[in-house]
C-alpha positions, 0 to 999 in steps of 0.5 A: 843626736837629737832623739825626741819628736812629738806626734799627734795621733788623734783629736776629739771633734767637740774640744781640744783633747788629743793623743799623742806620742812623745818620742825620747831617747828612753822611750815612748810617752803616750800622751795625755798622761799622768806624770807621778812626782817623784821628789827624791828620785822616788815616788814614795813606797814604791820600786821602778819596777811598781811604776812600769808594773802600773804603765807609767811612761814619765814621772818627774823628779826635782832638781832642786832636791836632788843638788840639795841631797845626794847632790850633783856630784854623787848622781853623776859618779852614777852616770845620771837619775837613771842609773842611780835610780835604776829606771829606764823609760823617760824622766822630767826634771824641773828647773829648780824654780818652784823649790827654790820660790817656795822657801821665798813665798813670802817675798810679795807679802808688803806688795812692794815693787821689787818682789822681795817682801819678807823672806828671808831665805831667797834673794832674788835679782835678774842674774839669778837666785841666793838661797839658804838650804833648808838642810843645813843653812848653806848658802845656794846659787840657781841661774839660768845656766846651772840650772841647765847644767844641773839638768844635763848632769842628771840626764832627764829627757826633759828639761824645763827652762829657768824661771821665776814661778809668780806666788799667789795673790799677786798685784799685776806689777809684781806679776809682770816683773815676775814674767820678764824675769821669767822671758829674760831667762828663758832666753838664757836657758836656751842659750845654755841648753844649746852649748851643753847639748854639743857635749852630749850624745843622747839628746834631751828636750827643753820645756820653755815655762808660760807665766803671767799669774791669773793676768789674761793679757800677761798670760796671753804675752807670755805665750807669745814670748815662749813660742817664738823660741825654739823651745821642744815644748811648753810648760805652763806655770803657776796655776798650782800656787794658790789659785782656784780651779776657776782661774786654772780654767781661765789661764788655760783658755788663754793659754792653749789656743796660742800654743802650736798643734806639733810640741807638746804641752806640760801642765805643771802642778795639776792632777786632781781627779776632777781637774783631769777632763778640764784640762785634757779638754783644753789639750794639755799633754802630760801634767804631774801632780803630787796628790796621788801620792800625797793623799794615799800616805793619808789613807784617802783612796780614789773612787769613781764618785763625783759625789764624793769627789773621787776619793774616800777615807779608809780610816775611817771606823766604818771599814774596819771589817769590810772584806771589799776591795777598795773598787771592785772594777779595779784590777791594780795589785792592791785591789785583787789581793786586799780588803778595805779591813785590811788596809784600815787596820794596815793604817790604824797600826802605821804599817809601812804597807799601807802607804805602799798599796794606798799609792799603788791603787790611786796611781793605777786608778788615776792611770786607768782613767788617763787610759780610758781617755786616749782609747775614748779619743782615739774612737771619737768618744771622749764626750761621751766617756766624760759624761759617764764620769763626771755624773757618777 
């Protein structure tokens, strides 16, 4: 049964920023939206119940971890992610890829041809990917095939297809190989996909992955490829592997425009608060982002203050006795019942607590912004609530 669609609902007249919905089988995804990431099959510190208490639709779980611990087989005696884990509203998974890549960062360090540099734990080839755990050593095999089998076992609604995510810096020729590997799966991906999609009920979408490195015209080769596959939507790579924001702007500018209006679009990696307006501007959908969470397990708390670059750190001395929640406007769980002393004392004894209502204000803030753009876009003033923000 194929049970997901994409609808655009509205569109700002000065950029691309749009709503939308994303229709899958366990439910609706208001679009844009931030997508939490949740490593292990959990966003750290908090319950299911937390995340549909803050209004996630969406949060992202990784494949690569989830074949390495608990493994395939024990999350499919469950019956997927979203029984073993107890979450009923839509999932991502990614292919594995990034992971995978990660343990080979190191593979265009000499700047030879064939991208295998000095690491030691990937070997690489067009047929796949031989890895070493980073557990316990043994040895791993990703291909295009099961990693779409993997996907499947653990039933997200949505998949990414099999790719060869570029490190950064990278020379043009190694960055071009990257992306014909990259295509050259992305077929194979497809071609999986298909055949597994006959053995199961509910249907679940495939994200084809645009490469290219900060190359405009292997970026811009790289969307054209991608598009004219019958992918249910895109996902755009490697501007999270290094690269500066300027060039994440760039490869987006490139990008976007050569994207259909009527599939989606995921922006992978990206998420801080002062990336959010650049690319709901140019018309990204959905994007994840693992610096919520990341931050707030250090005690960096979001703030509306572009001056401070939206964040501030609660451990620091000077709000040891400051009986202030941490935003006054915020009505999140951890705002309407603690103090800034509260949570710097929480943080200075390394309570358990203090991760979990650090990351429930950033997600709910961060939430809270994403919200205000759809409502803002939907009346015709996005401008205008960008310009609030970005000059506090």
């Amino acid at each position: 049964m194929h049970d997901f669609s994409f609808k655009v609902t509205a569109k700002d007249q000065k950029s691309q920023a749009r709503t939308g919905v994303i229709h899958t089988p366990h439910g609706d995804i208001q679009t844009p939206a931030f997508v939490p990431v949740g490593t292990q099959a959990t966003v750290k510190s908090l319950t299911p119940e937390d995340l549909q208490d803050l209004d996630v639709h969406l949060f992202f779980v990784n494949t690569y971890h989830m074949v390495m611990r608990p493994g395939i087989a024990v999350i499919k005696r469950f019956g997927g992610l979203h029984a073993f884990m107890h979450w009923d509203r839509p999932l991502i998974t990614d292919s594995g890829g990034f992971q995978v890549f990660s343990l080979g960062a190191k593979r265009f360090a000499r700047k030879n041809e064939d991208g295998q540099g000095e690491a030691s734990l990937v070997r690489i080839t067009d047929d796949g990917v031989t890895f070493n755990s980073h557990w316990d050593g043994k040895e791993h095999v990703f291909t295009a095939e099961n990693s779409m089998q993997y996907q499947w076992d653990l039933g997200s609604d949505i998949h990414i297809a099999f790719d060869d995510c570029t490190p950064y810096p990278v020379t043009k020729k190694q960055a071009e190989k990257s992306m014909d590997r990259t295509h050259a799966w992305a077929k194979r991906s497809l071609d999986a996909h298909t055949a597994l999609a006959k053995k199961y009920d509910l249907y679940q979408a495939l994200y084809g992955s645009i490469q290219g490195s900060v190359f405009e015209d292997l970026r811009i080769a790289s969307t054209k490829f991608i598009t004219r596959l019958p992918f249910d939507g895109f996902a755009i790579g490697g501007v999270a592997v290094g690269e500066s924001k300027k060039d994440m702007a760039s490869v987006l500018s490139w990008v976007m425009p050569l994207l259909p209006d009527n599939k989606p679009r995921h922006l992978l990696g990206v998420g801080e608060i002062d990336d959010i307006f650049t690319l709901v501007d140019a018309g990204v959908d959905t994007f994840d982002c693992v610096q919520a969470t990341r931050l707030a397990r250090m005690g960096h708390l979001f703030i509306k203050n572009v001056k401070a670059n939206f964040v501030f750190d609660i451990t620091k001395k000077e709000y040891a006795e400051d009986t202030n929640p941490i935003d006054s406007n915020c009505q999140c769980y951890t705002c309407t019942h603690y103090s800034k002393g509260y949570l710097y004392h929480l943080f200075h004894v390394r309570e358990l607590l203090a991760y979990r209502l650090a990351t429930i204000h950033n997600i709910a803030f961060i939430n809270n912004l994403v919200f205000s753009i759809r409502g803002a876009i939907a009346k015709g003033k996005y401008q205008q609530l960008k310009s609030q923000w970005m000059t506090v």
